[in-house]
C-alpha positions as CSV (number, residue, x, y, z in Angstrom):
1,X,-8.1,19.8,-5.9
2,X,-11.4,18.8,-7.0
3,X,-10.6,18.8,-10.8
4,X,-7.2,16.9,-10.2
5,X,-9.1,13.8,-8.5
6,X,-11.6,13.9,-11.2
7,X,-9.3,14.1,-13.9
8,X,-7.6,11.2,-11.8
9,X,-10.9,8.9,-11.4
10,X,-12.1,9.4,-15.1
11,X,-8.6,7.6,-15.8
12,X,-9.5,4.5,-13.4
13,X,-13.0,4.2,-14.7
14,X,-11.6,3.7,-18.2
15,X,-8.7,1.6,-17.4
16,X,-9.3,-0.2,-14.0
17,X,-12.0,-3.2,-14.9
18,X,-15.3,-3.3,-12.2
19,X,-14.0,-7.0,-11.5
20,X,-11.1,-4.6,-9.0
21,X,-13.1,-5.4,-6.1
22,X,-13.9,-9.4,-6.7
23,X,-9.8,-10.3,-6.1
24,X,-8.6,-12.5,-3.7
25,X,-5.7,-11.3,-1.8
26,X,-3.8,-12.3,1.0
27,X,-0.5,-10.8,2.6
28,X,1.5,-10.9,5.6
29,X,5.0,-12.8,6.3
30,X,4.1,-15.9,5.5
31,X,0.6,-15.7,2.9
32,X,-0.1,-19.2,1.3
33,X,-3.0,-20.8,-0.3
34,X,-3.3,-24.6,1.4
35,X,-3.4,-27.9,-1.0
36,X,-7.0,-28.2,-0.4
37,X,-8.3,-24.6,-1.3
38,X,-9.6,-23.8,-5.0
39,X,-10.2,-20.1,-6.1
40,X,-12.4,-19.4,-8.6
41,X,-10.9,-15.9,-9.3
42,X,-8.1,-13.7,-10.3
43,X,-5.2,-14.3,-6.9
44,X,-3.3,-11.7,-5.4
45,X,-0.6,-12.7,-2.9
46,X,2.8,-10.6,-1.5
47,X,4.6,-11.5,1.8
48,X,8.3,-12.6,2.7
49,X,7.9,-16.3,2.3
50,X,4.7,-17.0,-0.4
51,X,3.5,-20.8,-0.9
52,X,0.7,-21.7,-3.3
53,X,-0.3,-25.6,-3.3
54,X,-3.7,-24.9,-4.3
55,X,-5.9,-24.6,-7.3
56,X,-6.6,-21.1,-8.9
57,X,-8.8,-20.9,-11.7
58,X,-7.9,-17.0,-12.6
59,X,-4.7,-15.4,-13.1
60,X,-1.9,-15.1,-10.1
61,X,-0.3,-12.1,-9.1
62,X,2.2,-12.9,-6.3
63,X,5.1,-10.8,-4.9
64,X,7.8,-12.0,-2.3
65,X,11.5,-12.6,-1.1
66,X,10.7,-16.6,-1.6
67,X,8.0,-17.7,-3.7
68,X,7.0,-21.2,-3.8
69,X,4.3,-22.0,-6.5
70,X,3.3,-26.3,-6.6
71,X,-0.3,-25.8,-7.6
72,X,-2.4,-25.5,-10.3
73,X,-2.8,-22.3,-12.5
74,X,-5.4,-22.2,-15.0
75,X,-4.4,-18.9,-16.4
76,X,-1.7,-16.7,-16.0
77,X,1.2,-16.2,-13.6
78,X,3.2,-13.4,-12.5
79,X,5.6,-13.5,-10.0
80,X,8.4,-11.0,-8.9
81,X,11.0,-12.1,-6.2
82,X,14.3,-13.6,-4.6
83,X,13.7,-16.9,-5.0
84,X,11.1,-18.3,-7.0
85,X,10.3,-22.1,-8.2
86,X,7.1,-22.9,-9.7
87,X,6.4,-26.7,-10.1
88,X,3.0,-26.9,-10.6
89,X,0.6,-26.7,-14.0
90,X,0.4,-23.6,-15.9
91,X,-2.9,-23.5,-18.1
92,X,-1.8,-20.2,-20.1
93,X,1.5,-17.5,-19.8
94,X,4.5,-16.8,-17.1
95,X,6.1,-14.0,-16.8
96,X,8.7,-14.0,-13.8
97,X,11.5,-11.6,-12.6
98,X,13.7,-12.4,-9.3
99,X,17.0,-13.6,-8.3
100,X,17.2,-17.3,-8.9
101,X,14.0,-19.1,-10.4
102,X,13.7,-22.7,-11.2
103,X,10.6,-23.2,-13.4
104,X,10.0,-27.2,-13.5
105,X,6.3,-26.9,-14.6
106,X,4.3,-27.9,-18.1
107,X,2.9,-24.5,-19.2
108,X,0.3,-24.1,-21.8
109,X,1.4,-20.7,-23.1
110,X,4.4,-18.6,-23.4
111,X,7.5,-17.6,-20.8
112,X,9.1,-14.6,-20.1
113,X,11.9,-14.7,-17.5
114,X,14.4,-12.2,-16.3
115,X,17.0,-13.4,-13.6
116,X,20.2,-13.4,-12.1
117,X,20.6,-17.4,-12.4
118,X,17.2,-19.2,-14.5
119,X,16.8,-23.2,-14.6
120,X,13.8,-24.7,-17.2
121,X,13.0,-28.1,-16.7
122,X,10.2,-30.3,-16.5
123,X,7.7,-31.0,-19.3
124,X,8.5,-27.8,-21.1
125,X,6.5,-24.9,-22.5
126,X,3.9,-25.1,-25.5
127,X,4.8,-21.3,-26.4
128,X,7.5,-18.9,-27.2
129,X,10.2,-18.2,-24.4
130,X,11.8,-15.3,-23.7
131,X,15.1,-15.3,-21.2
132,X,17.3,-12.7,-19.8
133,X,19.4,-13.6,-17.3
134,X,23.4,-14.2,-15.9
135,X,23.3,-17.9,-15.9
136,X,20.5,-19.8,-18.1
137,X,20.1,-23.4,-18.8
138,X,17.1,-25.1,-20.6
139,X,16.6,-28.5,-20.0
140,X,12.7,-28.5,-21.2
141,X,11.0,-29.1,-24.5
142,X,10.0,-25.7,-26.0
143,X,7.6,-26.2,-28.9
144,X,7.7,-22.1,-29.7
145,X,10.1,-19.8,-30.6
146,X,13.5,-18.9,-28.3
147,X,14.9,-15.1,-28.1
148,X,17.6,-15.1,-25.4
149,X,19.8,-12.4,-23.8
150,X,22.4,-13.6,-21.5
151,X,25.5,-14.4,-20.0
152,X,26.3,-17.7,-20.3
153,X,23.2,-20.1,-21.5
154,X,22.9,-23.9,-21.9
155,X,20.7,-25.1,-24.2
156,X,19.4,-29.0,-23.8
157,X,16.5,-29.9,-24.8
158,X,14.4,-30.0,-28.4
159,X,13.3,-26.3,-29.7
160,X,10.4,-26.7,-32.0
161,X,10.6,-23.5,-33.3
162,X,13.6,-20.7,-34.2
163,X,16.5,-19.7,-31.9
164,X,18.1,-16.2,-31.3
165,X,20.7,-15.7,-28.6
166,X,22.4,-12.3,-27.8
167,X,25.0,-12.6,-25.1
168,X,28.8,-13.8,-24.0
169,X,28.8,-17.7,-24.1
170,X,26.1,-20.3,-25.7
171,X,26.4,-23.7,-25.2
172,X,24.4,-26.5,-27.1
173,X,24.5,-29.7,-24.6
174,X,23.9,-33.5,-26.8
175,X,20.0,-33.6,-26.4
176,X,19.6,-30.1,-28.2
177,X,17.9,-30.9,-31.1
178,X,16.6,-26.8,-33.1
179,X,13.6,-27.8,-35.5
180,X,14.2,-24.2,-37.2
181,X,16.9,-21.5,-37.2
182,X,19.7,-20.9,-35.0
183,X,21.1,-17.3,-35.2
184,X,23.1,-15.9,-32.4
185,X,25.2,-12.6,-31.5
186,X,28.3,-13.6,-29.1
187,X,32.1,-13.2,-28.0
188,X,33.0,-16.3,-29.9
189,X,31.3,-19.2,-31.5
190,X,28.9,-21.6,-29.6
191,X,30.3,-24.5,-27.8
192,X,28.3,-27.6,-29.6
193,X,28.5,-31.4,-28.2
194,X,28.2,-34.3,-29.6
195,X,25.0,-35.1,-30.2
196,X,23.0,-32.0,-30.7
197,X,21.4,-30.8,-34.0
198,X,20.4,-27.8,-35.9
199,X,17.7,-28.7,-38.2
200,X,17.6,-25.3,-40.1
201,X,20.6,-22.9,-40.9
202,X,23.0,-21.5,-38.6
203,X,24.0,-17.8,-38.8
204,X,26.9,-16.6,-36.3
205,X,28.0,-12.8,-35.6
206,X,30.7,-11.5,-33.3
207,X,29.5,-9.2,-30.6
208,X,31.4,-6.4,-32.3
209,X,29.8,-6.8,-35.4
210,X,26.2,-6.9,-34.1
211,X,25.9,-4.0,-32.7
212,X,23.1,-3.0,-35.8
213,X,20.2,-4.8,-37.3
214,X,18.9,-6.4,-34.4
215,X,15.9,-6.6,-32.1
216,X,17.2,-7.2,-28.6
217,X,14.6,-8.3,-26.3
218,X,15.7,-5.9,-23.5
219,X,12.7,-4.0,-23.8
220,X,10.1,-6.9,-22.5
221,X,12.7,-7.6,-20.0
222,X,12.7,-4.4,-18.5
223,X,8.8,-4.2,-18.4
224,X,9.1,-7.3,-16.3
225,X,11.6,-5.3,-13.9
226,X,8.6,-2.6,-14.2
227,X,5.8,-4.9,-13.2
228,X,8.5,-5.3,-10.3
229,X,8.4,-2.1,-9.5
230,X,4.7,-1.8,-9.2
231,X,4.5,-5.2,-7.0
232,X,7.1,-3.9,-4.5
233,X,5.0,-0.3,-4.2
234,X,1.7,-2.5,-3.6
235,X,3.2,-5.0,-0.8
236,X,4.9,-2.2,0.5
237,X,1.6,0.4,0.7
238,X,-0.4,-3.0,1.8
239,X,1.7,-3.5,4.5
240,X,1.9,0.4,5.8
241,X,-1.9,0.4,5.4
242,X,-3.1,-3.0,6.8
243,X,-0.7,-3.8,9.9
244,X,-0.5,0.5,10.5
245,X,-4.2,1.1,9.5
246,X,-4.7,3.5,12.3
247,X,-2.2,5.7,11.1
248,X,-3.3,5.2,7.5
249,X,-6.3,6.1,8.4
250,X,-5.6,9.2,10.3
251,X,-3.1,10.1,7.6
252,X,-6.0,10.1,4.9
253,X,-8.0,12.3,7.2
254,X,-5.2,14.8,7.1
255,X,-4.6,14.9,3.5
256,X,-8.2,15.6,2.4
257,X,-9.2,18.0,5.5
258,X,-7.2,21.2,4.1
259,X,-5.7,19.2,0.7
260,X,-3.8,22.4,-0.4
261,X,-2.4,23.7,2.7
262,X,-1.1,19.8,2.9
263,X,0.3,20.1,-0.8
264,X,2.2,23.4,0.3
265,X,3.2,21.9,3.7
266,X,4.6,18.9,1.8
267,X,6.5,21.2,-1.3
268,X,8.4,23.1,1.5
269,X,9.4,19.7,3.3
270,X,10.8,18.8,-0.1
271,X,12.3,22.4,-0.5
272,X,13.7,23.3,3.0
273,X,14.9,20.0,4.8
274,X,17.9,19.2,2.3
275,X,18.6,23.1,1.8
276,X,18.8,23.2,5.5
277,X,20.9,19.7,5.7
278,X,23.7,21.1,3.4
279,X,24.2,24.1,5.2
280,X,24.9,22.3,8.5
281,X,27.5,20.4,6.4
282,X,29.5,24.1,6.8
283,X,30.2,23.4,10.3
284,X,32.5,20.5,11.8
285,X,29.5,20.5,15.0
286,X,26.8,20.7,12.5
287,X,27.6,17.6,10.5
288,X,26.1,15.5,12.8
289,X,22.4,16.8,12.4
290,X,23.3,17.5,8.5
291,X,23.5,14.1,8.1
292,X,20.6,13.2,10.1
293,X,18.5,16.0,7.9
294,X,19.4,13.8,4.9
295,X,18.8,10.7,6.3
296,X,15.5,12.1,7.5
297,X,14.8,13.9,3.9
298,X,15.1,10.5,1.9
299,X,13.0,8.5,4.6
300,X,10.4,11.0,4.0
301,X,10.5,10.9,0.1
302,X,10.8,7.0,0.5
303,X,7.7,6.6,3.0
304,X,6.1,9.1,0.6
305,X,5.7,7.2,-2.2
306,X,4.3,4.0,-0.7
307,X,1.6,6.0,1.3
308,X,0.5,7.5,-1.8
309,X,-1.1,4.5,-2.8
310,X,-3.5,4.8,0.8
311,X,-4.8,8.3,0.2
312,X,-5.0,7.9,-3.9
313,X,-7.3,4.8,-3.3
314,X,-8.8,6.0,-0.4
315,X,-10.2,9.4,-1.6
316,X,-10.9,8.0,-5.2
317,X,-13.1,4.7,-3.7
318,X,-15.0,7.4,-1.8
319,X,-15.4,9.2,-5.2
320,X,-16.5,6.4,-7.1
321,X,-19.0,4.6,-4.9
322,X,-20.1,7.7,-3.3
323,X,-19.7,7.2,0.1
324,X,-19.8,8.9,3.0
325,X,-16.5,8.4,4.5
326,X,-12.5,7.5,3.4
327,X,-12.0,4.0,3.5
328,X,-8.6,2.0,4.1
329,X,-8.3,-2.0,3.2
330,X,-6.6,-3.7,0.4
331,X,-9.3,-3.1,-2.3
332,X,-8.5,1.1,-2.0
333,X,-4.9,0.5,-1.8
334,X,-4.4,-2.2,-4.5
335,X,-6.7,0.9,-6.7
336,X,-4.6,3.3,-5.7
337,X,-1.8,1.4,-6.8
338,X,-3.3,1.0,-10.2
339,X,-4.1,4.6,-10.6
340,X,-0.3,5.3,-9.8
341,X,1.2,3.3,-12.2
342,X,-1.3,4.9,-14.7
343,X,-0.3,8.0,-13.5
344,X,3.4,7.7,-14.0
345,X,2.7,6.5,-18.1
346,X,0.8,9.5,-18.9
347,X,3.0,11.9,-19.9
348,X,2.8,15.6,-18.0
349,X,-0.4,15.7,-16.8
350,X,-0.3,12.3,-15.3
351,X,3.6,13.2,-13.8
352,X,1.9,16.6,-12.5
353,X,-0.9,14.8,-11.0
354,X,1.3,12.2,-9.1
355,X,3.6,14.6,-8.1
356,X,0.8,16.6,-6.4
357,X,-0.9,13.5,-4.4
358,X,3.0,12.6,-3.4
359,X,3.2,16.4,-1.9
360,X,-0.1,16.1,-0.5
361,X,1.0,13.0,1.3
362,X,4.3,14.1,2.5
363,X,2.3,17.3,3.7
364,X,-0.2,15.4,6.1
365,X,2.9,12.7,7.4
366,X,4.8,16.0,8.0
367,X,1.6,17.6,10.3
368,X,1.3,14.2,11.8
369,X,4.8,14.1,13.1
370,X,4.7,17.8,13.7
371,X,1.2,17.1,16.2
372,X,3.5,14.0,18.1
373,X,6.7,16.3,18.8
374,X,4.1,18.7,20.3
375,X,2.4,16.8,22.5
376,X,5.8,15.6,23.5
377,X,6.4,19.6,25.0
């Protein structure tokens, strides 16, 4: 166990930066930063309904079902969520994911959206911008480059730069105006009105006969989705850990009293409670409890993986700094968070690794539960 956490910990001391600890974070149902507030640092925000209206100098990392985003960013912003709009100044990049997102902000660098419906107005974006989503239209100035992948896009507004489209319907409204290129991939040719122009060439291919030679921008948009991934995992294991921290706290001591008895305790659980769930299925009286097993088996794996983050942070903060107890609070939990995601790019030995601190958790929930239904005797 020892040599896992250190092989673990030498990992975070490479790749988590010493500024970990000097964040600003906030979370609960409702987490907002007032008009009147200015933070000097990097922001990290996650709750049900999110509002910033201050001013952040450093980057902000938010998380939500609604986000609501009317003050100034200095650096970067990224948000995953329902329903996101962002009206305020942008100093540098954006890169959003959610359900519907209306971005009505100037913003100094580049954007990357992914969405189910995506509206761009405002005073436009001195960058590149990269869109994937059901329903896009672009009403802003974009003085980059455009790579969209879509369902049905409007275009409105001047493009500085080059435009690629990949996707069912494109539609160029009468105050497009393309300073470079337009080359798109669709079901039929774009719809163009009266008005718009296309300064450089124009290059059309039916979806059938694009299926080769080009560079779709899936890939970025799916590392958004995986950036929301990692921001549901941290509000989730913030929320376990900070409104439940007595449990949190007991379930660390459990994990790293007997670690390897917890690991086997936690492997059996994974082994034993479906095996046994599908055998009750034989029975018309045992259905009942087979479903309940199952129900009970996918909770556990479920909980499992957002109290790893607790006891990952927890025993590696306590490695790191040395001290002389296992801490719980946001700073352990947002590292442990880190270290996870690290975890799950290193191929084998990271997979093994996060496997065995999942186990270990499941282990020490499994012997907490187990110690409640006894005293219940």
């Amino acid at each position: 166990m020892k040599s896992v956490t250190r092989t673990v910990l030498i990992v975070a001391m490479v790749l988590v930066p010493a500024t970990l600890f000097a964040l600003e974070l906030r979370v609960g149902e409702q987490p907002s930063i007032s008009s009147g507030e200015r933070i000097e640092g990097d922001t990290y925000i996650a709750g049900g309904s999110v509002q910033s209206s201050g001013i952040i100098e450093g980057d902000l990392i938010v998380a939500g079902g609604s986000i609501l985003i009317n003050g100034s960013v200095l650096a970067d912003i990224i948000a995953v969520g329902g329903n996101i709009t962002i009206l305020g100044t942008v100093g540098d990049d954006v890169r959003v994911a959610g359900g519907n997102i209306i971005i009505s902000a100037p913003i100094g660098g580049d954007l990357v959206v992914g969405g189910g419906q995506v509206q761009i107005t405002g005073a436009g974006v001195d960058g590149d911008l990269l869109v994937g989503g059901g329903v896009v239209h672009i009403d802003a100035p974009i003085k980059g480059n455009i790579h969209i992948g879509g369902g049905e896009i409007f275009l409105n507004a001047p493009v500085t730069g080059n435009v690629e489209f990949n996707g069912d319907k494109l539609t160029l409204g009468k105050s497009a105006n393309i300073g470079g290129d337009l080359t798109y991939r669709a079901k039929k040719e774009a719809v163009i009105e009266e008005g718009a122009v296309v300064q450089g060439g124009t290059k059309y291919e039916s979806w059938e006969n694009a299926r080769e030679g080009y560079k779709s921008p899936l890939p970025v948009i799916l590392s958004i989705f995986v950036l929301g991934k990692f921001f549901a995992l941290l509000v989730c294991s913030l929320l376990l850990g900070l409104f439940f921290r007595r449990y949190a706290n007991e379930l660390v001591q459990k994990a790293v009293a007997q670690p390897l008895l917890e690991i086997g305790r936690g492997f059996v659980t994974l082994i034993v409670l479906p095996v046994a769930s599908m055998l009750l299925f034989v029975t018309l009286v045992g259905i009942p409890l087979g479903i309940l097993g199952m129900v009970s088996f996918i909770g556990a794996i479920v909980f499992s993986l957002i109290a790893v983050p607790i006891v990952l942070g927890s025993v590696a903060q306590k490695w790191i700094f040395k001290g002389d107890h296992y801490e719980v609070s946001w700073k352990t939990i947002l590292l442990g968070a880190v270290l996870y995601a690290i975890l799950g790019v290193v191929p084998f030995v990271g997979w093994i690794i996060a496997c065995g601190f999942m186990l270990l958790t499941l282990g020490a929930a499994v012997n907490i539960k187990w110690g409640l239904v006894r005293t219940w005797r």
